[in-house]
PyMOL CGO cylinders between C-alpha atoms (Angstrom):
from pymol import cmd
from pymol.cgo import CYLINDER

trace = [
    CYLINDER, -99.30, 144.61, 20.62, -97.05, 141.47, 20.23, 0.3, 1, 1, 1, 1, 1, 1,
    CYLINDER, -97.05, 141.47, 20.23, -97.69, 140.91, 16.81, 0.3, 1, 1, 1, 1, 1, 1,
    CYLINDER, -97.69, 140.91, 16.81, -97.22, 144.80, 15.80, 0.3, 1, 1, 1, 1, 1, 1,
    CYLINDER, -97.22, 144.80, 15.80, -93.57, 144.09, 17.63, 0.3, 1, 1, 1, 1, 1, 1,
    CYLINDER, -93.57, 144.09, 17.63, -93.18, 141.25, 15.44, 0.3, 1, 1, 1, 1, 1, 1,
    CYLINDER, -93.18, 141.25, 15.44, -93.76, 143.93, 12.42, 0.3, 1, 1, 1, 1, 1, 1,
    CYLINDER, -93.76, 143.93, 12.42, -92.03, 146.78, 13.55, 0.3, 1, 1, 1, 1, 1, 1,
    CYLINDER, -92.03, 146.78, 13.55, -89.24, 144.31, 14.44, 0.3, 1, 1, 1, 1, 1, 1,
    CYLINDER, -89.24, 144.31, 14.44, -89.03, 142.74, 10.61, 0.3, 1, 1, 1, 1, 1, 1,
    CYLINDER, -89.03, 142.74, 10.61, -89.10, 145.91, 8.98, 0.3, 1, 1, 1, 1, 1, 1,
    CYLINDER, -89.10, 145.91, 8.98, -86.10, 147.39, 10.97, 0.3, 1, 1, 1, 1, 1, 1,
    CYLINDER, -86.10, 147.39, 10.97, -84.46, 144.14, 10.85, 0.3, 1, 1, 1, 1, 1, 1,
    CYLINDER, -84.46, 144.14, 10.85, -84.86, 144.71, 6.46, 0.3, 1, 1, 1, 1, 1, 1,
    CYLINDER, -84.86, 144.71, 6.46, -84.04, 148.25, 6.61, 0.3, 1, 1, 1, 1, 1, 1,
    CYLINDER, -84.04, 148.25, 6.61, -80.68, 147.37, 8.23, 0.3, 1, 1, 1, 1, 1, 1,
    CYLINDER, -80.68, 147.37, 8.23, -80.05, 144.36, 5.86, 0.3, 1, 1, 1, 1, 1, 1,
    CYLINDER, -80.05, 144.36, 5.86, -80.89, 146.17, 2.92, 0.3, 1, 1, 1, 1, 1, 1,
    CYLINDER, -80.89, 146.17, 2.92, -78.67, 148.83, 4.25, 0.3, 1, 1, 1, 1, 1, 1,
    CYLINDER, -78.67, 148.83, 4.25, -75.50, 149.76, 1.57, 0.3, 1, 1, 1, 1, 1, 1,
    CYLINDER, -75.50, 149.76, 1.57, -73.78, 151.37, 4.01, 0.3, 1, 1, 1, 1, 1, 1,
    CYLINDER, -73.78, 151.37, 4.01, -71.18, 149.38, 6.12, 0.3, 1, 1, 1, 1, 1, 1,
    CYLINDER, -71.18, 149.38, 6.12, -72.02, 149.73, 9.68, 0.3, 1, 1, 1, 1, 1, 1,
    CYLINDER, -72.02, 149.73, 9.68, -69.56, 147.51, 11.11, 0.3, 1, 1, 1, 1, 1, 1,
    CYLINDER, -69.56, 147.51, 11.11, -67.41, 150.70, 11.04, 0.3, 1, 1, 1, 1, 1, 1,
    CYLINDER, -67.41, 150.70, 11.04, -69.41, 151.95, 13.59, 0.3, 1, 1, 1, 1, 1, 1,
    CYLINDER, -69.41, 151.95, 13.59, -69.92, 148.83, 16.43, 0.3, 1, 1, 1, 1, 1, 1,
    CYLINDER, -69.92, 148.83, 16.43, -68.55, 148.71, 19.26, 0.3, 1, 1, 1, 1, 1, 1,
    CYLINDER, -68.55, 148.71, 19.26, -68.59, 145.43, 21.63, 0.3, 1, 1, 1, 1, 1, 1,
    CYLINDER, -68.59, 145.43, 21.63, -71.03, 144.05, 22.95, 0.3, 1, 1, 1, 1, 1, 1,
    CYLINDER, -71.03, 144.05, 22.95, -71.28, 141.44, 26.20, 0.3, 1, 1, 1, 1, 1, 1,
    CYLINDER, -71.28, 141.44, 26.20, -74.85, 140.90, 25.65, 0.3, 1, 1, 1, 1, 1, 1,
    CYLINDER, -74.85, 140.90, 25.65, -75.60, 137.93, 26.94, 0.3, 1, 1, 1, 1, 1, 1,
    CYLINDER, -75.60, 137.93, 26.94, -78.40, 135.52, 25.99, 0.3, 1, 1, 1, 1, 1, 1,
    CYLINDER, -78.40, 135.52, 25.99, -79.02, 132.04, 28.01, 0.3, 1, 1, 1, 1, 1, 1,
    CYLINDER, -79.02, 132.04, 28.01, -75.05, 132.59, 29.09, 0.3, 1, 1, 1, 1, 1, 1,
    CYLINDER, -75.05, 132.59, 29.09, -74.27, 132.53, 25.32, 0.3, 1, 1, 1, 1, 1, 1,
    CYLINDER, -74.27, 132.53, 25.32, -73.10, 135.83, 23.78, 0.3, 1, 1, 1, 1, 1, 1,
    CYLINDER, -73.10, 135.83, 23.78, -75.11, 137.84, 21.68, 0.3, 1, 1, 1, 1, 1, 1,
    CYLINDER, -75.11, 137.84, 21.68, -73.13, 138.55, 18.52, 0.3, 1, 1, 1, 1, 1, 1,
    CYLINDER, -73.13, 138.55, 18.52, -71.64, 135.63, 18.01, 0.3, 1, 1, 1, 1, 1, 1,
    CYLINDER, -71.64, 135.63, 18.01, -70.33, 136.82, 14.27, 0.3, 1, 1, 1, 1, 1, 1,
    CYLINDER, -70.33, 136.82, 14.27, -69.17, 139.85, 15.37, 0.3, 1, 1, 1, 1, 1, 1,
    CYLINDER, -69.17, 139.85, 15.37, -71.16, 142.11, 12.87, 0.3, 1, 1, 1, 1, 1, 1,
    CYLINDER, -71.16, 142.11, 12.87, -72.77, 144.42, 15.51, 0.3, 1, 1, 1, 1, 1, 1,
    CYLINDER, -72.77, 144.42, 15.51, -74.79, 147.06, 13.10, 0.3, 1, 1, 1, 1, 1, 1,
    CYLINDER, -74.79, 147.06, 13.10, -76.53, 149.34, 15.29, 0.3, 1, 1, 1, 1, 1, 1,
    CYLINDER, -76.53, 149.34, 15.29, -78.93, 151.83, 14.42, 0.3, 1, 1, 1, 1, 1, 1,
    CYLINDER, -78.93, 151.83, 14.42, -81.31, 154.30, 16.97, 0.3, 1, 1, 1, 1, 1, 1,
    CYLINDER, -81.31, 154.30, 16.97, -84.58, 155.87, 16.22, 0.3, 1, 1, 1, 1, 1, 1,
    CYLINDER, -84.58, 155.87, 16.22, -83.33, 159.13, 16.44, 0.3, 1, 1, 1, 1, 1, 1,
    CYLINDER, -83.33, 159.13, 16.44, -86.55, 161.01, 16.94, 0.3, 1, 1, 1, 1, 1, 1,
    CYLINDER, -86.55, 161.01, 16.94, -88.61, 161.82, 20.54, 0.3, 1, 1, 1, 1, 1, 1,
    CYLINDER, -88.61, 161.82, 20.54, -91.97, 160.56, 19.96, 0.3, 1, 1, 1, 1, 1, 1,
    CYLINDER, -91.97, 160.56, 19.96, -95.28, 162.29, 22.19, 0.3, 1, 1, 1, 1, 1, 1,
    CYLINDER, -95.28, 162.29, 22.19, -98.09, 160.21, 22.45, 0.3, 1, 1, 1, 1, 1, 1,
    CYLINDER, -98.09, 160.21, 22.45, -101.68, 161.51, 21.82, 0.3, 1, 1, 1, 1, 1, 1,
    CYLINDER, -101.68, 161.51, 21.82, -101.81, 163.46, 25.34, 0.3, 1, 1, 1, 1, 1, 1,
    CYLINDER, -101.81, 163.46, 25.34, -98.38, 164.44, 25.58, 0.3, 1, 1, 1, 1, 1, 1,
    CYLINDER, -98.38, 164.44, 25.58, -97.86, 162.98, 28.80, 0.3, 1, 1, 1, 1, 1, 1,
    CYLINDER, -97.86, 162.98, 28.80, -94.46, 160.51, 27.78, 0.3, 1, 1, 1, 1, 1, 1,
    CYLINDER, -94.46, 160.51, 27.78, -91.97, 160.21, 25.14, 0.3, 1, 1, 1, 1, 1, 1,
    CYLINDER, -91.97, 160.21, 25.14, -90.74, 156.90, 23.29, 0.3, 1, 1, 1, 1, 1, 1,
    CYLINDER, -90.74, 156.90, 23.29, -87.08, 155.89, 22.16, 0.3, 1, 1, 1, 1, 1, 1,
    CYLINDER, -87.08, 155.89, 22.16, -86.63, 152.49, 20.22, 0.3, 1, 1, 1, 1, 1, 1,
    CYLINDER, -86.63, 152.49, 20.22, -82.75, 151.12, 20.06, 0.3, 1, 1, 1, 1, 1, 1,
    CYLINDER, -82.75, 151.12, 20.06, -82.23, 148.15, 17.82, 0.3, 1, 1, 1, 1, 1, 1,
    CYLINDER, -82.23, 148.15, 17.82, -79.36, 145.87, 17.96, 0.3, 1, 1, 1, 1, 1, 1,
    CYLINDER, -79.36, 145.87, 17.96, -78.75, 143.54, 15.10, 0.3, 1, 1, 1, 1, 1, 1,
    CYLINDER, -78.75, 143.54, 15.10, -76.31, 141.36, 14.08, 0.3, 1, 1, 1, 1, 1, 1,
    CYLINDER, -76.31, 141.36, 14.08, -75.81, 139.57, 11.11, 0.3, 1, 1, 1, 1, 1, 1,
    CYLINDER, -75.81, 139.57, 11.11, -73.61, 135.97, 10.63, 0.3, 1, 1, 1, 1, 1, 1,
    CYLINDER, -73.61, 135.97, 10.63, -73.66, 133.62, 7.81, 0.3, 1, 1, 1, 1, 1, 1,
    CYLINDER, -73.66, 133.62, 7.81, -77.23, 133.18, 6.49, 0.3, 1, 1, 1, 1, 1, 1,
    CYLINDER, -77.23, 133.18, 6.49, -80.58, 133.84, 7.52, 0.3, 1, 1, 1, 1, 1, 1,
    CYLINDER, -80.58, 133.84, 7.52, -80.00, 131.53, 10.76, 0.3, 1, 1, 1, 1, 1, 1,
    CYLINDER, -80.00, 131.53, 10.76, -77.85, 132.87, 12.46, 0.3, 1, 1, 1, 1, 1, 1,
    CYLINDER, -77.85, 132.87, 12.46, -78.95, 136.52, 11.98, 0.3, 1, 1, 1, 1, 1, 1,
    CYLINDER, -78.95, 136.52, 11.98, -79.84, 138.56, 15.73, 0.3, 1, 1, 1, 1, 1, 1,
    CYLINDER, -79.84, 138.56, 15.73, -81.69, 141.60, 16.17, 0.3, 1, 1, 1, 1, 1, 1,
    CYLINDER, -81.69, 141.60, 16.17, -82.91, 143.55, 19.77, 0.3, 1, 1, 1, 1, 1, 1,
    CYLINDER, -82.91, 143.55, 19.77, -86.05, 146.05, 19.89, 0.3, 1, 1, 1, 1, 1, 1,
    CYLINDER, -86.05, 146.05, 19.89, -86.38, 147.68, 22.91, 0.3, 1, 1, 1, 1, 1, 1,
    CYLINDER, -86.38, 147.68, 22.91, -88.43, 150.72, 23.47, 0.3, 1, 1, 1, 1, 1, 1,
    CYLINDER, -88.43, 150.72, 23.47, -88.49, 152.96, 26.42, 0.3, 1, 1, 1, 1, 1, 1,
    CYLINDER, -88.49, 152.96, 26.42, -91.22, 154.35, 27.65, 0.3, 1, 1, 1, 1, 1, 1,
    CYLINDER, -91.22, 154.35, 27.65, -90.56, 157.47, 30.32, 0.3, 1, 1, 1, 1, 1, 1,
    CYLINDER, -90.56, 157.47, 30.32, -92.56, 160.86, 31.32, 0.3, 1, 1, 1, 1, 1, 1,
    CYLINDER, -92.56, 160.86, 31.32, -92.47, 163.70, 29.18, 0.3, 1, 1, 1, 1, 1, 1,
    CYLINDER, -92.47, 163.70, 29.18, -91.34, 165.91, 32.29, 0.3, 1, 1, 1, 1, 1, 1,
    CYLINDER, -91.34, 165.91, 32.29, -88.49, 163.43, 32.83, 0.3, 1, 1, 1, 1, 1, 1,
    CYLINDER, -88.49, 163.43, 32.83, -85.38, 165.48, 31.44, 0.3, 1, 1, 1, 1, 1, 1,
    CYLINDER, -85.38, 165.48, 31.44, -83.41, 162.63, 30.43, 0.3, 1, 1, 1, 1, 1, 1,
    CYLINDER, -83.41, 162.63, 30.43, -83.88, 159.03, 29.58, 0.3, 1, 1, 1, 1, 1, 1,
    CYLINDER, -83.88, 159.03, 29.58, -81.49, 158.05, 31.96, 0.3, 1, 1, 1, 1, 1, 1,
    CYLINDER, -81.49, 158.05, 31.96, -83.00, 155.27, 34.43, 0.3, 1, 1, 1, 1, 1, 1,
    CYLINDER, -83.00, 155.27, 34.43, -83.80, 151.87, 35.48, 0.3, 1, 1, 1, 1, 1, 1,
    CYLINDER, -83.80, 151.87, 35.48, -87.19, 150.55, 32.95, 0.3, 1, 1, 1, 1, 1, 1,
    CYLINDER, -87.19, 150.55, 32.95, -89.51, 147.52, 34.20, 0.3, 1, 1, 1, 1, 1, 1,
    CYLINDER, -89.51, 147.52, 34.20, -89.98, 145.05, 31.61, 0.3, 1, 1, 1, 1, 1, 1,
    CYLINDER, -89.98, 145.05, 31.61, -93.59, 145.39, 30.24, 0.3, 1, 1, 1, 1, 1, 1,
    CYLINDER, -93.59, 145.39, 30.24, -95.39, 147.27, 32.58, 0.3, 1, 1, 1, 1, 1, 1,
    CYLINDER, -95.39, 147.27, 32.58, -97.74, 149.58, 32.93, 0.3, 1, 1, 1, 1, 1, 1,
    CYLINDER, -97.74, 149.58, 32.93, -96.02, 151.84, 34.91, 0.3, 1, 1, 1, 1, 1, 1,
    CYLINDER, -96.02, 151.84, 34.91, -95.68, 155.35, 32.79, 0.3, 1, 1, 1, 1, 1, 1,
    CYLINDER, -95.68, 155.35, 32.79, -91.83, 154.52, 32.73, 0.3, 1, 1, 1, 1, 1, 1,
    CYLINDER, -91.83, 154.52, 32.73, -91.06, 150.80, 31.41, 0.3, 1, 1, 1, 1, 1, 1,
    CYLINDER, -91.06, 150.80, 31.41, -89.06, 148.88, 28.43, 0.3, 1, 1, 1, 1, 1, 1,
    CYLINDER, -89.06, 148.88, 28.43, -90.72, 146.74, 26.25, 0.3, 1, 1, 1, 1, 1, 1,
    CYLINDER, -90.72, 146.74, 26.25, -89.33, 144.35, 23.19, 0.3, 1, 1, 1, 1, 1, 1,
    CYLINDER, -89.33, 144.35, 23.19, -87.94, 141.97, 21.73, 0.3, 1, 1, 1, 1, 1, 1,
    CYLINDER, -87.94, 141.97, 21.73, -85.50, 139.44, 20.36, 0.3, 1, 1, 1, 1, 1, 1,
    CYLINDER, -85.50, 139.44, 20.36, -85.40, 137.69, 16.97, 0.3, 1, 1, 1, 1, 1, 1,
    CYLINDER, -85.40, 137.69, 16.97, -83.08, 134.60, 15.78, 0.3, 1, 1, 1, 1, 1, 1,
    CYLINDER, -83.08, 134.60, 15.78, -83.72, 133.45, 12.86, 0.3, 1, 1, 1, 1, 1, 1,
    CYLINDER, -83.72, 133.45, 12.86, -87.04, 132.80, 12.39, 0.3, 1, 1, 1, 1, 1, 1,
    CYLINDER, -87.04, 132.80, 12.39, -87.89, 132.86, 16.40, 0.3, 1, 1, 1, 1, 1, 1,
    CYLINDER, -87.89, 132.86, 16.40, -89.41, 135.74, 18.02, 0.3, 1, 1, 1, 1, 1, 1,
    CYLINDER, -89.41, 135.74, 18.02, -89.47, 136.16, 22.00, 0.3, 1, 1, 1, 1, 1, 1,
    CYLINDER, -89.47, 136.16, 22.00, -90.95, 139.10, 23.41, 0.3, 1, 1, 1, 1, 1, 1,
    CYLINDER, -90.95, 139.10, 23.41, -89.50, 140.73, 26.78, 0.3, 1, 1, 1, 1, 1, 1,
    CYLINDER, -89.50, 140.73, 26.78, -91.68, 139.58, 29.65, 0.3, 1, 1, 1, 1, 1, 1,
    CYLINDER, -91.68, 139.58, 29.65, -89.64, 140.69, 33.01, 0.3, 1, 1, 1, 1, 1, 1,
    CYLINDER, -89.64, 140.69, 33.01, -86.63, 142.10, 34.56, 0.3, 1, 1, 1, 1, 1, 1,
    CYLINDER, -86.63, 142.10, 34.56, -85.38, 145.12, 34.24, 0.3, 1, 1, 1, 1, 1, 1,
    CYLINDER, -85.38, 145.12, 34.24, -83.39, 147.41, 31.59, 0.3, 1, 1, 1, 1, 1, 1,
    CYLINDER, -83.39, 147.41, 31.59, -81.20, 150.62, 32.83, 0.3, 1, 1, 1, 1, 1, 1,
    CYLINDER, -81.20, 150.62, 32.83, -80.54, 152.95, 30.01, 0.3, 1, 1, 1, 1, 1, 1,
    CYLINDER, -80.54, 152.95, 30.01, -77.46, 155.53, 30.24, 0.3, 1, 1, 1, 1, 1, 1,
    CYLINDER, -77.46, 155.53, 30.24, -77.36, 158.73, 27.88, 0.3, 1, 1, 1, 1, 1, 1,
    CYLINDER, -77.36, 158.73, 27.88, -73.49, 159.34, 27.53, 0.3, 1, 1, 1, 1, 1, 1,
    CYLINDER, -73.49, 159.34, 27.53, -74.09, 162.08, 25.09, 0.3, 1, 1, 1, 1, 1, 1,
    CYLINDER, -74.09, 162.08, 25.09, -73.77, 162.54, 21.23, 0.3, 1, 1, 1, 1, 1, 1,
    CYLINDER, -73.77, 162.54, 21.23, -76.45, 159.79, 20.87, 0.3, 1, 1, 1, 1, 1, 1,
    CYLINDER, -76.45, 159.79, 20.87, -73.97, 157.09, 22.76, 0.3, 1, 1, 1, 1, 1, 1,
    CYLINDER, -73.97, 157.09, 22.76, -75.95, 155.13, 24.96, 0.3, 1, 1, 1, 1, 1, 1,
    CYLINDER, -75.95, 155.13, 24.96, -75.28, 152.34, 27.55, 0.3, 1, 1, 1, 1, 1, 1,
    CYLINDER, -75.28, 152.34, 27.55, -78.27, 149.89, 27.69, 0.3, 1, 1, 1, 1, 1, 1,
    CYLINDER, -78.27, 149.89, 27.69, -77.69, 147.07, 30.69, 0.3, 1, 1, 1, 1, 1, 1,
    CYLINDER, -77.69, 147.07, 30.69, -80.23, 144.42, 30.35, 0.3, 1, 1, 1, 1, 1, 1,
    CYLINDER, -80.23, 144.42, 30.35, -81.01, 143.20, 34.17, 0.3, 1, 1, 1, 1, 1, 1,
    CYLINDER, -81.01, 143.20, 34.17, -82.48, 139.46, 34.08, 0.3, 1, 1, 1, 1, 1, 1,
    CYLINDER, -82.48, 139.46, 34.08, -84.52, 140.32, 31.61, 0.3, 1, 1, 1, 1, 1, 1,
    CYLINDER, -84.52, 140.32, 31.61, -87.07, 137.40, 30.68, 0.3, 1, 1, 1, 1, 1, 1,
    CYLINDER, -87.07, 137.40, 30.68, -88.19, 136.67, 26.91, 0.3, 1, 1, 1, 1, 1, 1,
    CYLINDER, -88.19, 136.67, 26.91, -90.43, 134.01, 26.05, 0.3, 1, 1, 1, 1, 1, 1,
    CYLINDER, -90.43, 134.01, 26.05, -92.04, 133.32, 22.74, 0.3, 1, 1, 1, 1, 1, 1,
    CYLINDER, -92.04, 133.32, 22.74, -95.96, 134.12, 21.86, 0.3, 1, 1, 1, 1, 1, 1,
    CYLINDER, -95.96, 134.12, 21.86, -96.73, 130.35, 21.22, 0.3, 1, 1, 1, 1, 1, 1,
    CYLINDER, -96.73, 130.35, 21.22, -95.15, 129.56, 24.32, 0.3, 1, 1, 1, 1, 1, 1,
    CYLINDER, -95.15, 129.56, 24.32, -93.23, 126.38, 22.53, 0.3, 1, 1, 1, 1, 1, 1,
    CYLINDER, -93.23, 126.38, 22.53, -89.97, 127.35, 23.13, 0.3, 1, 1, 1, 1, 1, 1,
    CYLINDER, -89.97, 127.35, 23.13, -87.72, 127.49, 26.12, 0.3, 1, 1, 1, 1, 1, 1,
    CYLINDER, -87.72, 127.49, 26.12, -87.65, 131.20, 27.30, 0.3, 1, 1, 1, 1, 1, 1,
    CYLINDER, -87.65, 131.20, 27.30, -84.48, 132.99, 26.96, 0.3, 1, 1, 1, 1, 1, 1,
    CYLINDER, -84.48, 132.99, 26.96, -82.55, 135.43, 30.07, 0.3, 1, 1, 1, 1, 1, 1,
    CYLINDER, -82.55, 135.43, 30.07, -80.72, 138.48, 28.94, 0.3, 1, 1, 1, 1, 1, 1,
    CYLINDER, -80.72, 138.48, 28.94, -78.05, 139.72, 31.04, 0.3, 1, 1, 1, 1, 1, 1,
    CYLINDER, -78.05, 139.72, 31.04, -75.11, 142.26, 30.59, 0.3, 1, 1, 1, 1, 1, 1,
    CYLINDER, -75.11, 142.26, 30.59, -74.89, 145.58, 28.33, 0.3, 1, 1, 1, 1, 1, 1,
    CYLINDER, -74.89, 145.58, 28.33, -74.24, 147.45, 25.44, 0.3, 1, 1, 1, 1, 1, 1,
    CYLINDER, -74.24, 147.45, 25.44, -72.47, 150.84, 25.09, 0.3, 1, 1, 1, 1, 1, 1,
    CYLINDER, -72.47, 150.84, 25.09, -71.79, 152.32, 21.60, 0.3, 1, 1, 1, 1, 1, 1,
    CYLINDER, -71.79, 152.32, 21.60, -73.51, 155.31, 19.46, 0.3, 1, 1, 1, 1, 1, 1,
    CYLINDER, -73.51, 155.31, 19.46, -76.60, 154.46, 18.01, 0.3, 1, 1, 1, 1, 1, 1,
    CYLINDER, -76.60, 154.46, 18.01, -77.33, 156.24, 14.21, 0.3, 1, 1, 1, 1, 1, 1,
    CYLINDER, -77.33, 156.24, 14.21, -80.62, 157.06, 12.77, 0.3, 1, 1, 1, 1, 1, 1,
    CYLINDER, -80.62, 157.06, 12.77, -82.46, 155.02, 10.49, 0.3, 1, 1, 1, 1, 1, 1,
]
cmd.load_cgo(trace, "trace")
């Protein structure tokens, strides 16, 4: 599962890059914070949303994936945020509070890249806001990444997002 994150995380993180279109039009801030240290540090917020409702096999929950990326000078210093959420199909909104990779039928799972380092979201808690016309608040609550290899210091996401997300 971790290493099809890793995947599904470099191929949205190209799509955006190769992107012609200038989405800095469309950010908004961010206070996204990572380790106390804000996410976005270049202030090129380029945010994109997986526009489409997916059903799993039995129909019994629905998938949204929100990506956050941000792009500074160079490969470095380039950010990007998966996070999928996981909720009932009978639930009629989105809207709620997500454990961090669970196996609850309602949860948030991802991801954070810098660079070349990939951490994957191990706890806390992310509460997701549908504000209409595919604007969306997403308020990361302690949430806890830590890399696969385990070599690197884990990082602790706090604070939110709010801004419309666009299709891929």
């Amino acid at each position: 599962m971790k290493k099809l994150f890793y995947a599904v995380a470099v191929m949205a993180f190209m799509f955006t890059g190769c992107s012609s279109d200038d989405d800095s039009s469309n950010a908004e801030a961010t206070n996204i914070m990572i380790d106390n240290v804000p996410f976005n540090q270049s202030g090129a917020v380029a945010p994109f949303f997986s526009a489409s409702t997916m059903f799993d096999s039995d129909d019994e929950s629905k998938m949204r994936s929100f990506q956050l990326a941000s792009f500074g000078n160079g490969t470095s210093a380039a950010e990007q945020i998966a996070l999928y959420i996981t909720y009932p199909a009978s639930q009629a909104s989105i809207n709620g509070t997500y454990p961090v990779d669970s196996f609850d039928d309602a949860n948030a799972d991802g991801g954070y890249m810098k660079g070349e380092d990939g951490y994957f979201f191990e706890e806390g808690t992310v509460t997701v806001t549908d504000l209409g016309n595919n604007k969306y608040k997403l308020q990361f609550n302690n949430v806890i990444a830590v890399d696969e290899a385990e070599t690197l210091p884990n990082k602790t996401f706090t604070g939110s997002y709010e801004g419309v997300f666009t299709s891929m």
